[in-house]
C-alpha positions, 0 to 999 in steps of 0.5 A, spaced: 430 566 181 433 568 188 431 564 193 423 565 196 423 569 203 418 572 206 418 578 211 415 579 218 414 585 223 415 583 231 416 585 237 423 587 239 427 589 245 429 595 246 432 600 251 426 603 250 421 597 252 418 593 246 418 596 238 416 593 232 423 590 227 422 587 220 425 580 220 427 577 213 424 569 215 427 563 210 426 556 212 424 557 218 430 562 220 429 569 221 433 575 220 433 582 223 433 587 217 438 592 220 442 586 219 442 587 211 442 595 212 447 600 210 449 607 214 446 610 208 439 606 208 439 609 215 440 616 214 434 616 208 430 613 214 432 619 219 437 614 222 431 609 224 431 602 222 423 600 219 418 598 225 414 595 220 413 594 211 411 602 209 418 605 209 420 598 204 414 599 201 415 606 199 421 604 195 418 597 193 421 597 186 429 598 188 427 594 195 424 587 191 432 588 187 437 589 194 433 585 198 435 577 194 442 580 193 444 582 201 441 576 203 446 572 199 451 576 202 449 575 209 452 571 215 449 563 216 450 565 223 446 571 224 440 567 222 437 564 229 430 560 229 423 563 228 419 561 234 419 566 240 418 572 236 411 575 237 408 577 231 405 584 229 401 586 223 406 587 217 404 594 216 401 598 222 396 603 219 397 602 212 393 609 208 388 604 206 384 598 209 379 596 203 374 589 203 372 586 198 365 583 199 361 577 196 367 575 191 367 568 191 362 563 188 361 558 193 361 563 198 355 567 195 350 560 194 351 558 201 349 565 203 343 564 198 345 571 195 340 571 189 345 573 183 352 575 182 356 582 183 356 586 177 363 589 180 367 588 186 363 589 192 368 594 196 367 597 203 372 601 209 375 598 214 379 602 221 386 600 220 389 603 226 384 600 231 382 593 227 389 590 225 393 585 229 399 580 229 398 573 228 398 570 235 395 578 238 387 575 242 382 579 240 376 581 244 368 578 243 365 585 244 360 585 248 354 587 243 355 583 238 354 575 239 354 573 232 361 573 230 364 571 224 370 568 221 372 570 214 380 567 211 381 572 205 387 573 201 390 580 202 394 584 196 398 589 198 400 596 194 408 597 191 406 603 188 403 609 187 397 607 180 391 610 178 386 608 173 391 602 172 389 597 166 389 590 167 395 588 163 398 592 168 395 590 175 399 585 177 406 589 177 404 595 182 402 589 186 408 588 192 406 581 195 401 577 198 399 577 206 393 573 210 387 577 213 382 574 217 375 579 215 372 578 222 365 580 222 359 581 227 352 578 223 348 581 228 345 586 223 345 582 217 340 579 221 336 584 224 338 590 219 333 595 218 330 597 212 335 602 209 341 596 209 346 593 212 350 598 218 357 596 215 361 599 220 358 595 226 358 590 221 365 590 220 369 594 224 370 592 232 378 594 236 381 588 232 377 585 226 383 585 222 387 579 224 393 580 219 400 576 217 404 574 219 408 574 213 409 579 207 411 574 202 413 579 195 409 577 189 415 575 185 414 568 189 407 568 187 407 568 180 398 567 180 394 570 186 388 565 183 390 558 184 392 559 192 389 553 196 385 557 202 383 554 209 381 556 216 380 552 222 377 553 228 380 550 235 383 545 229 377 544 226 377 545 219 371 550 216 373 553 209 377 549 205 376 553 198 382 556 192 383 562 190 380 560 183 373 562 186 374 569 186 368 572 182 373 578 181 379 576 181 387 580 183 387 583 176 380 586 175 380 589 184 385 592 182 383 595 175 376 597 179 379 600 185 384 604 181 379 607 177 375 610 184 382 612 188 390 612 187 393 606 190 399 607 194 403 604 197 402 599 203 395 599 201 391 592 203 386 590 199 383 583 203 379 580 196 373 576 199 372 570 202 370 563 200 364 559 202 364 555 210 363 562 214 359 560 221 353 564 218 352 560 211 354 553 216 348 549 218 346 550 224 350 555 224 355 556 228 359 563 232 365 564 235 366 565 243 371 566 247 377 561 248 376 559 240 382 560 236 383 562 228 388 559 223 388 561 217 393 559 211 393 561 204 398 557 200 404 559 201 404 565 207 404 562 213 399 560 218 395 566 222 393 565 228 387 569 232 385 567 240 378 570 242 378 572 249 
């Protein structure tokens, strides 16, 4: 197997001001990606170097091939150290944002849920205003004031799959990322009777912390043993595995598909584990001038200030 890297999207200086560049990140160095690129790559992006994942994503099986093999070929002296590099969201709007809910054991007894989902729990969220880079603040609304944290594993889509088996689940899978699933639980606790109003639940500007890296599924050989921790100002409130998921990565994807075609540069955030605010006792909410670490085995640490 080649070497493990991962892939992170950051600001870059421009003529233009500031865009997006994909980097390549391996121990702790990174490289920009047009380093790797060729004048033939380029003109089948309209002369454009990627500003984030989709255009990789869109071409995954080829791109899981090229990328290890150019790495191997590439100058030790264009890779330079990570920190510096502001962070954006690995993919930017993504066609689809998808949440699993109430997947994990210990985080359905905290929440005193009565009985176990029967399917994967899923519901909608507004890509192109809630996602963020690891480090990008994220403002406490104003009407809410019961918000919460969530450390989820996000999948991402390599290809374009409908109506996918189990034993084929995994292989449309591209790689693996952290998603932060901040909710607001003001209308969990005063919802009126005709249920839960998911969207002010879940889709404030910037409820979607994400990165910040993409780390490619053939380095994660089985998404269900991932250690799952999230930190408030250093202070650790879940501390969980993988192994908790009531639905695993096999059987979202196996329900997902059986509703929609997956594409590709679609993120599925898959639920989170017990020690959210809501479920702590007393419980306890962010506010501003908290900050949020999440770190999911191997994919980083993803960082979120609340202003």
């Amino acid at each position: 197997m080649a070497a493990a890297y991962r892939l992170t999207v950051a600001d870059a200086n421009t003529g233009n001001g500031a865009s997006g560049a994909v980097y390549v990140e391996r121990d702790g160095k990174v490289l920009p990606l047009t380093a790797l690129l060729d004048d033939q790559d380029l003109r089948g992006w309209n002369g454009e170097a990627p500003q984030d994942l989709m255009p990789l994503l869109a071409d995954w099986d080829r791109w899981a091939v090229e990328l290890p093999r150019r790495l191997d070929k590439a100058a030790a002296s264009a890779w330079r150290d990570v920190s510096g590099l502001r962070f954006r969201p690995p993919i930017a709007r993504p066609n689809k944002l998808i949440c699993i809910g109430a997947n994990y054991h210990d985080h359905i007894e905290e929440m005193k849920i009565p009985v176990l989902p029967s399917y994967p729990y899923s519901f909608l969220k507004p890509a192109s205003t809630t996602l963020r880079g690891s480090g990008e603040a994220v403002s406490v609304p104003t009407i809410a004031k019961l918000i919460d944290w969530e450390a989820e594993l996000a999948v991402i889509i390599g290809k374009s799959a409908r109506n996918v088996a189990a034993a084929d689940a995994l292989s449309i899978v591209a790689g693996y990322a952290n998603f932060n699933d901040l909710s607001a639980r003001d209308w969990l606790v005063n919802r009126p009777a005709i249920g839960v109003d998911w969207v002010r639940h879940k889709a404030f500007d910037g409820f979607g912390p994400f990165g910040p890296y993409f780390v490619p599924s053939s380095f994660v050989p089985d998404p269900q043993v991932l250690p799952v921790k999230l930190t408030v100002n250093g202070v650790v409130k879940q501390s969980s595995n993988t192994a908790q998921m009531i639905f695993g990565v096999v059987p979202i994807i196996e329900h997902l598909s059986s509703i929609m075609t997956l594409e590709p540069g679609d993120v599925i955030a898959t639920g989170t584990p017990a020690g959210t605010g809501f479920g702590l006792n007393p419980q306890e909410f962010l506010k501003a001038g908290d900050v949020v670490s999440v770190e999911i085995g191997g994919l980083g640490v993803l960082e979120t200030p609340m202003i």
